[in-house]
DRENVORO-142372 format. One record per residue (C-alpha): x, y, z; residue in one letter; residue number from 1. Coordinates in nm, 4 decimals, m for minus. Layout:
<sites>
SITE|X|Y|Z|a|NUM
...
</sites>
This chain:
<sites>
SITE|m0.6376|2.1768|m0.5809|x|1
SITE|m0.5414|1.7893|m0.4653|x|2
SITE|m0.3323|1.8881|m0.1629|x|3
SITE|m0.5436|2.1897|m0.0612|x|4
SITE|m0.8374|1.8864|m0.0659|x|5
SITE|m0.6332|1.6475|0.0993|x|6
SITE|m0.5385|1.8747|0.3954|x|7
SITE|m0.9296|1.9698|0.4821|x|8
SITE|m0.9831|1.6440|0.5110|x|9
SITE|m0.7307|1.5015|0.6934|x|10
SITE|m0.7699|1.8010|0.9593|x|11
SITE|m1.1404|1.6966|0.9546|x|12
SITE|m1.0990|1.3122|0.9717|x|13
SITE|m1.2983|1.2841|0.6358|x|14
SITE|m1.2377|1.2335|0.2705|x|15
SITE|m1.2331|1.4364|m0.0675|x|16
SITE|m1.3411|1.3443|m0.4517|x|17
SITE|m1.2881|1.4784|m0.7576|x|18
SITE|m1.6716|1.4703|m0.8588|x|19
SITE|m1.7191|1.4505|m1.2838|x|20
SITE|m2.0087|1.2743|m1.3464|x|21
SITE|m2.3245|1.1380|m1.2343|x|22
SITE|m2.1515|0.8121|m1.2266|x|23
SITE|m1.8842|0.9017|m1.0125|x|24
SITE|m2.1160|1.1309|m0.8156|x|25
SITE|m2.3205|0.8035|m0.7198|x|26
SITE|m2.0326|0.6351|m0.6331|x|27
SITE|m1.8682|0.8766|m0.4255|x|28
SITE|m2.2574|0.9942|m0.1987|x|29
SITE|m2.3912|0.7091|m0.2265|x|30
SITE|m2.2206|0.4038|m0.2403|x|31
SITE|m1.9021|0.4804|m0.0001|x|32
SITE|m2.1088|0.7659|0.1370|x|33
SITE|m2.1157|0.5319|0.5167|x|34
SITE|m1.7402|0.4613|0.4908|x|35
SITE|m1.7329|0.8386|0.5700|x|36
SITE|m2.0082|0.9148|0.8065|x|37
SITE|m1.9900|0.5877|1.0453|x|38
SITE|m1.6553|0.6123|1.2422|x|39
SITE|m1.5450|0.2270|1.3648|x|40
SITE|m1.1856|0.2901|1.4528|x|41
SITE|m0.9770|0.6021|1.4991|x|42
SITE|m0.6633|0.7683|1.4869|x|43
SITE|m0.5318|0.3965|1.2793|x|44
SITE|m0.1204|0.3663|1.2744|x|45
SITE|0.0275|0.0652|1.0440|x|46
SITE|0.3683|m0.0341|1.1120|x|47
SITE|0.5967|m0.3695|0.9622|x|48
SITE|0.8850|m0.4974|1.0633|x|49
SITE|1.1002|m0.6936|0.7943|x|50
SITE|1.3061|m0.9947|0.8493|x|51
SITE|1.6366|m0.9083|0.7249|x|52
SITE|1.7140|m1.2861|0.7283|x|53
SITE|1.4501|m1.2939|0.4434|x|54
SITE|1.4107|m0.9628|0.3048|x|55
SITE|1.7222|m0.7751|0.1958|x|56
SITE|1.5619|m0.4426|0.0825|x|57
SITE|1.2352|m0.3121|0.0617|x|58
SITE|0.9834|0.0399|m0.0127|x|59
SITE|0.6810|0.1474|0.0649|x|60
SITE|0.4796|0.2335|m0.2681|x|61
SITE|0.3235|0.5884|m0.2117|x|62
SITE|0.1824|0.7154|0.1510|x|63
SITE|0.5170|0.9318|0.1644|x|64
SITE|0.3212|1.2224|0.3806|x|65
SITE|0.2129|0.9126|0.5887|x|66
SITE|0.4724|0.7993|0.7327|x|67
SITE|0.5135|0.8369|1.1241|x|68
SITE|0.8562|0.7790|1.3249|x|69
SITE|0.8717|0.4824|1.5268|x|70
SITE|0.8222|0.6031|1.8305|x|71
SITE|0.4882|0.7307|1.7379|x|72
SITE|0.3593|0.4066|1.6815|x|73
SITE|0.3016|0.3738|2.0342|x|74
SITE|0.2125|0.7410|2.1343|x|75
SITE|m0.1770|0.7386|2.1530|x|76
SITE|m0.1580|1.1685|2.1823|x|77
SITE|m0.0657|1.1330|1.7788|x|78
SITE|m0.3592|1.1886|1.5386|x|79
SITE|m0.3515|0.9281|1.2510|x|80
SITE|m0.6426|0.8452|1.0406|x|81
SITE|m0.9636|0.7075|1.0632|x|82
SITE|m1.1413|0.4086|0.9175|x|83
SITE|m1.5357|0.4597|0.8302|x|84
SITE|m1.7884|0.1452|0.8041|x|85
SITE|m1.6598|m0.0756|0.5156|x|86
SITE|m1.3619|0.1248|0.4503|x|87
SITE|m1.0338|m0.0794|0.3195|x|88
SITE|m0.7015|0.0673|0.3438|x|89
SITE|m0.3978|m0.1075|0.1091|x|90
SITE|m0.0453|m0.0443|0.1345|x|91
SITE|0.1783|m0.1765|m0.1220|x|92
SITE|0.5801|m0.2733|m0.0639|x|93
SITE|0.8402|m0.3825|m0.2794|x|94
SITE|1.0520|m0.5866|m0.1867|x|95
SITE|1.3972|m0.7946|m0.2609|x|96
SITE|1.4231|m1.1349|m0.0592|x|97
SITE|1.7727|m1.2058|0.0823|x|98
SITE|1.7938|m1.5536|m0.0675|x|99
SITE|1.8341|m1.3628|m0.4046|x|100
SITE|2.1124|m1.0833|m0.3259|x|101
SITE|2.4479|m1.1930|m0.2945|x|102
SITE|2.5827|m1.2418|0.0346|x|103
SITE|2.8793|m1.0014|0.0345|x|104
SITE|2.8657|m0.6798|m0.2349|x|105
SITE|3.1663|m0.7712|m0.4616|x|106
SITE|3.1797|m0.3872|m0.5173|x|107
SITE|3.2367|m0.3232|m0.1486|x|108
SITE|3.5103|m0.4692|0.0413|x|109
SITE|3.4011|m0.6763|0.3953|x|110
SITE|3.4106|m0.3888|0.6889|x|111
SITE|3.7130|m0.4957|0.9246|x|112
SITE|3.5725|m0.3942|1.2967|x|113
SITE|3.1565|m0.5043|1.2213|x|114
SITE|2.9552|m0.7601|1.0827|x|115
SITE|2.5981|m0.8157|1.0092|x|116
SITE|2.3529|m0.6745|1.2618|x|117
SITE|2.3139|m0.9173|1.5714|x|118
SITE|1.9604|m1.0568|1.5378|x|119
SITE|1.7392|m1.2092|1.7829|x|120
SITE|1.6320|m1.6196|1.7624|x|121
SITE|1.2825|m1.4724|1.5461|x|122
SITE|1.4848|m1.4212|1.2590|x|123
SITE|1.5635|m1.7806|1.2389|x|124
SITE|1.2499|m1.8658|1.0503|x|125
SITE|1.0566|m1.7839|0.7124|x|126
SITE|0.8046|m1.5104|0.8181|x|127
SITE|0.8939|m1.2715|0.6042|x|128
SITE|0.7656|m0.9842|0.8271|x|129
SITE|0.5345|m0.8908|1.1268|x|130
SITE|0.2724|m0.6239|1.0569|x|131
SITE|0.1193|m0.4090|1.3624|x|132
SITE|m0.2000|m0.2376|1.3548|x|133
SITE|m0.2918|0.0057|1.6638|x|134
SITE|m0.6223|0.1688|1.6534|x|135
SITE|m0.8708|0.3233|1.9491|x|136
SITE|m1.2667|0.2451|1.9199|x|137
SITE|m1.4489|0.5507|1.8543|x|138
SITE|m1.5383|0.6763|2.2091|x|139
SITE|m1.1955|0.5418|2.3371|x|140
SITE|m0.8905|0.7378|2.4376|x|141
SITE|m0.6537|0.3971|2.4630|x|142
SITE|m0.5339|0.2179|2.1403|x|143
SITE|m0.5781|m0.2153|2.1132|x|144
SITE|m0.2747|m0.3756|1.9430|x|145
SITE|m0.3292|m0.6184|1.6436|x|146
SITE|m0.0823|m0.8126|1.5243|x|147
SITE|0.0175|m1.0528|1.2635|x|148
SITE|0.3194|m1.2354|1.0450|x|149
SITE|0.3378|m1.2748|0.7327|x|150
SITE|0.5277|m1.6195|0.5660|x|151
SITE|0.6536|m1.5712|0.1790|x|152
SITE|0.4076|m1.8789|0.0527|x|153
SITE|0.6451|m1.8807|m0.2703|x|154
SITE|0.3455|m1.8368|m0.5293|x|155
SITE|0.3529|m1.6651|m0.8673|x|156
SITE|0.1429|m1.3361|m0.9942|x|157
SITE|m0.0702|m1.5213|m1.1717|x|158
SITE|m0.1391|m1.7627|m0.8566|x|159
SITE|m0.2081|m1.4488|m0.6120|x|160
SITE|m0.5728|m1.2805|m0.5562|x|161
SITE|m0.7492|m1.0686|m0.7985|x|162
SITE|m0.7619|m0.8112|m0.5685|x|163
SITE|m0.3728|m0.8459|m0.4957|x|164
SITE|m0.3238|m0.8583|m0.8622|x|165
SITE|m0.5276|m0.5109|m0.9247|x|166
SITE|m0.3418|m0.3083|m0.6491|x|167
SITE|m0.0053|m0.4128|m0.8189|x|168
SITE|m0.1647|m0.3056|m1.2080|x|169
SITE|m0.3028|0.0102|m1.0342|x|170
SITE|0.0014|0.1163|m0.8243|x|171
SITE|0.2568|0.0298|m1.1312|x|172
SITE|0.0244|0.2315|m1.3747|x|173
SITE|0.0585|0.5401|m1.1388|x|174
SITE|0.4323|0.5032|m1.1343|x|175
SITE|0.4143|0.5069|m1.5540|x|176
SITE|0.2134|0.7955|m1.5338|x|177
SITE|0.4774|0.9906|m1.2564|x|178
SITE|0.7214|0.8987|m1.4559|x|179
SITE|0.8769|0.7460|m1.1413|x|180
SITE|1.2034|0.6399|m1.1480|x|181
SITE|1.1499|0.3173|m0.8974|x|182
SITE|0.9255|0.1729|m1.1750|x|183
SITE|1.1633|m0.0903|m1.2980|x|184
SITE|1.1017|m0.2507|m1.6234|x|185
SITE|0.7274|m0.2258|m1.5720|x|186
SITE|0.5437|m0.1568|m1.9092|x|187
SITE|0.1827|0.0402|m1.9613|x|188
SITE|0.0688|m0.2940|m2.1599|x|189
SITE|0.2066|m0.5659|m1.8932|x|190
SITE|0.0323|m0.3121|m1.6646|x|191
SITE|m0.2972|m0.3347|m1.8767|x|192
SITE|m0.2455|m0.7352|m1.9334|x|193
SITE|m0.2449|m0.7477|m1.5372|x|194
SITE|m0.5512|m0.5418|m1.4688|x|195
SITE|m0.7333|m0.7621|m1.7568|x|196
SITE|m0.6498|m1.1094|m1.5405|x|197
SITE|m0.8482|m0.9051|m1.2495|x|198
SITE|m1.1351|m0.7572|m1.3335|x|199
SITE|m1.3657|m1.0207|m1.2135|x|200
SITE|m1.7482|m0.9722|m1.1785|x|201
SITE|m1.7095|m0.5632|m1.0916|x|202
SITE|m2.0671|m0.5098|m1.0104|x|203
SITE|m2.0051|m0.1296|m1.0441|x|204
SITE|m1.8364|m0.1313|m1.3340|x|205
SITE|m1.5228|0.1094|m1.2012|x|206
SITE|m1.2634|m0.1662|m1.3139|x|207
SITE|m1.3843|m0.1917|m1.6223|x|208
SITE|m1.3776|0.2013|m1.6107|x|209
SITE|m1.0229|0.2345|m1.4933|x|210
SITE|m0.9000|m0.0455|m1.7989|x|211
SITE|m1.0481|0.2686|m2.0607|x|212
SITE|m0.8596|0.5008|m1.8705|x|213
SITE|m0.5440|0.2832|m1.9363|x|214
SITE|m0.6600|0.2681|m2.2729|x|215
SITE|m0.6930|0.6526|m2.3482|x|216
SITE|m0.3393|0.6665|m2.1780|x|217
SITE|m0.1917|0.4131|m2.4372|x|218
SITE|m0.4025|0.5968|m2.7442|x|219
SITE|m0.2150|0.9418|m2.6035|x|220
SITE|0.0914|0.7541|m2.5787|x|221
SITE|0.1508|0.8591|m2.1744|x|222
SITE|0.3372|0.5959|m1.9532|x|223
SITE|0.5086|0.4171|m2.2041|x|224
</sites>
């Protein structure tokens, strides 16, 4: 059971698999097997801050029994996860820039005793947001800040990474699958089409394995 799974490890600070072949079997012990056992950073919190000068809505694409409150960013007694030797963490957002939403809701009549929220000078420019990353070395007990902005570069799907461009197909293929209702126009085959453009060399082969899985889906007819 997934959530029975997910709960060992997280109290344990490790990581499950669904083992059901020799392939994935290899993959899983063997070739992520140090992400699990080598410990480089603990107890790792994420947090963004938007630009509401640039962005006008946004949400984050799964993690939902992830998130923290605010004030636990800073709170070093809060457990979060861990990050293992080689281990990558992605978190998707979508988002709405401001320059495209109309500035007053023609639906909703101007409020009479506020305006917009007062914002500080930092809005006045095009990062788009500021991302925070607090983590603690492993035999630490204080967290080290990292921190970074982000600037909307203007480019196009097709012009963004293959990496970038597989986290989009892979995260829009799980909302087909949930039926989700935040999935938007998106389409099984422009999800397929996407994946295709990002394959690249895949040494292991599980990209190449996760465009039959999108195939079976499509023969089954799941996902639209």
């Amino acid at each position: 059971k997934d959530s029975t799974m997910e709960t060992l490890a997280d109290k344990g600070n490790g990581q499950y698999a669904y083992i059901d072949s020799a392939a994935e079997a290899h993959k899983v012990l063997v070739r992520e097997a140090g992400s699990t056992l080598v410990t480089v950073a603990k107890d790792v919190k994420l947090q963004v801050e938007w630009n509401p000068k640039q962005v006008a809505t946004y949400r984050l694409i799964g993690y939902e029994n992830r998130v923290l409150a605010d004030r636990d960013f800073n709170d070093d007694k809060k457990d979060a996860g861990d990050l293992g030797a080689g281990h990558t963490v992605t978190a998707l957002y979508e988002v709405e820039l401001a320059a495209r939403q109309p500035t007053q809701n023609p639906e909703i009549d101007p409020l009479r005793y506020q305006a917009d929220r007062a914002l500080t000078p930092a809005a006045d420019n095009p990062e788009l947001l500021t991302v925070k990353v607090r983590y603690k070395r492993p035999d630490a007990h204080d967290s080290a800040l990292l921190s970074e902005v982000a600037i909307d570069r203007g480019l196009r799907i097709d012009e963004s990474s293959a990496d970038f461009r597989w986290s989009a197909a892979v995260a829009g293929f799980g909302m087909l699958l949930r039926g989700s209702e935040a999935r938007g126009d998106a389409t099984l085959g422009a999800m397929r089409s996407l994946a295709r453009t990002a394959v690249g060399s895949d040494r292991h082969g599980d990209r190449r394995e996760f465009l039959q899985l999108m195939e079976q889906a499509a023969q089954l007819g799941i996902g639209g």
